[in-house]
C-alpha positions as CSV (number, residue, x, y, z in Angstrom):
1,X,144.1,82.8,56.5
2,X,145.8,83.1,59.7
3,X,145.2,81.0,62.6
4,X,143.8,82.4,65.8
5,X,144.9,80.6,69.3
6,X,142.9,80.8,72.6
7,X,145.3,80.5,75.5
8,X,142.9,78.6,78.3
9,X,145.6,77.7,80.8
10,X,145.0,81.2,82.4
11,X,144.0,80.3,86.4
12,X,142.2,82.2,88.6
13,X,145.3,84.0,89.8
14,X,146.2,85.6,86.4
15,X,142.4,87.1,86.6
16,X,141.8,90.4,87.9
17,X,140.1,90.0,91.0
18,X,136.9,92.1,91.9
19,X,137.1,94.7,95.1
20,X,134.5,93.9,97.7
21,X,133.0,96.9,99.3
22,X,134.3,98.1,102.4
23,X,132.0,96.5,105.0
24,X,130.7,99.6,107.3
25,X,131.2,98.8,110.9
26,X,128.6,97.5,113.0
27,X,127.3,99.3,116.4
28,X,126.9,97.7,119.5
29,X,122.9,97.1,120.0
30,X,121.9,99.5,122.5
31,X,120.6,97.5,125.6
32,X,116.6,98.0,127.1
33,X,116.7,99.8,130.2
34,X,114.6,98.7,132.9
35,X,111.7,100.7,132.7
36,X,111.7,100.4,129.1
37,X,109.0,98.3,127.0
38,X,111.4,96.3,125.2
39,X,113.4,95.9,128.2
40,X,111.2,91.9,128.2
41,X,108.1,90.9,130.7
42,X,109.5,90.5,134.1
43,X,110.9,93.9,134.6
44,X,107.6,95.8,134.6
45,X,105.2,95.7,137.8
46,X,101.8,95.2,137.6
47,X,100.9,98.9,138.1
48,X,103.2,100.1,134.9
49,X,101.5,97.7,133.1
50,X,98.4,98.9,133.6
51,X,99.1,102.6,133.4
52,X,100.4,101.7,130.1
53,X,97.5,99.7,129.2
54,X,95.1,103.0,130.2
55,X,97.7,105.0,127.9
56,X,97.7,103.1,124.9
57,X,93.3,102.6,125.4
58,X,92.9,105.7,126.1
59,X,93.0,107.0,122.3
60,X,90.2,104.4,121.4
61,X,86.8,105.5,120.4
62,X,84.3,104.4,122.8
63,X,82.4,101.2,121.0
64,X,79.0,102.8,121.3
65,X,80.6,105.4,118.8
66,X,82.3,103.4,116.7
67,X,78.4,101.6,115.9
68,X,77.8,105.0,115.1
69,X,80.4,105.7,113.0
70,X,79.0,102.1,110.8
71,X,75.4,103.1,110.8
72,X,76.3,106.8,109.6
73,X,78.8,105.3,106.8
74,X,75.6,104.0,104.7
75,X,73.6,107.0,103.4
76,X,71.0,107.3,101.2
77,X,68.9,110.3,99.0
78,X,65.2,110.9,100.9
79,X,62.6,112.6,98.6
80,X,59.5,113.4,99.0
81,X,57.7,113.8,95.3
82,X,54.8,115.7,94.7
83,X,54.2,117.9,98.0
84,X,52.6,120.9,97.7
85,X,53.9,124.2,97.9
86,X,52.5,125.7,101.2
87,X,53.9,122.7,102.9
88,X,57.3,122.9,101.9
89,X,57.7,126.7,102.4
90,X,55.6,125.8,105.7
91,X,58.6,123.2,106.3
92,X,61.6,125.9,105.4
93,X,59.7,128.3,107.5
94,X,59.6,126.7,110.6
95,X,63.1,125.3,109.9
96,X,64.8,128.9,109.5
97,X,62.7,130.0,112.7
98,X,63.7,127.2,114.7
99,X,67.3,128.1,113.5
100,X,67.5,124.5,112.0
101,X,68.8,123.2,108.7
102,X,66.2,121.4,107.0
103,X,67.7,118.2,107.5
104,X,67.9,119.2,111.4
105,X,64.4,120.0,111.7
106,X,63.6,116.8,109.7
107,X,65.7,114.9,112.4
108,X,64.5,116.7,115.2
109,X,60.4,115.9,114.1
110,X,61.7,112.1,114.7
111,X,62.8,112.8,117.4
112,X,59.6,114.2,118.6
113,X,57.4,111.3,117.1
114,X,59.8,108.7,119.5
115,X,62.3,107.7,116.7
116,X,65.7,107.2,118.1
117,X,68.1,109.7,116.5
118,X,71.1,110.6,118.1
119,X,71.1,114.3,118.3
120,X,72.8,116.3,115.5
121,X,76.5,117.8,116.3
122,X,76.8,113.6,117.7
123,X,75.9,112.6,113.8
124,X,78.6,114.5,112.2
125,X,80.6,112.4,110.2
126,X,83.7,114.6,110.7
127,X,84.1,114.7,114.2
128,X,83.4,110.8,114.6
């Protein structure tokens, strides 16, 4: 059987050597110009900082709307079991004259007893 030799005197300069990748070039950062946000705190007045404040509010819901929006989120399934006939078609009657859903004209009898319902088209869910 023949012998095998390993050679392990090879250095680091008999090795291949790997190829970095070319490095792209860097831009210049672009510099803030003074009427910029990002141009830092001193260089605004007190008037562009407030106009920018009323900017950036300005697309927040009203608060009183957002309570809305929390008591609407919670919903539950109202039945009434067992009512006669001539009351319900009595109920779907009125309803269609009034031009009312039935849960409008539900809503609007509340309304008329004292309970405080915000009206209708403001308890829409999609335009909250």
């Amino acid at each position: 059987m023949g012998k095998l030799h390993i050679d392990l005197t090879d250095t680091e300069e008999d090795l291949p050597k790997a190829e970095k990748p070319a490095e792209k070039p860097q831009k210049p950062a672009k510099k803030a110009e003074a009427g910029s946000v990002k141009a830092g705190r001193g260089s605004k007045s007190e008037e562009e900082r407030q106009m920018l404040a009323g900017e950036l509010a300005r697309g927040l819901p009203s608060p009183s709307r957002e309570s809305l929006r929390d008591k609407l989120r919670h919903r539950t399934q109202l039945n009434f079991n067992r009512v006669p006939v001539f009351v319900r078609d009595a109920f779907n009657e009125r309803a269609e004259a009034l031009g009312m859903s039935k849960i409008e004209y539900f809503y609007h009898l509340l309304r008329k007893d004292g309970v405080d319902i915000p009206p209708y088209e403001q308890m829409d869910r999609r335009t909250l």
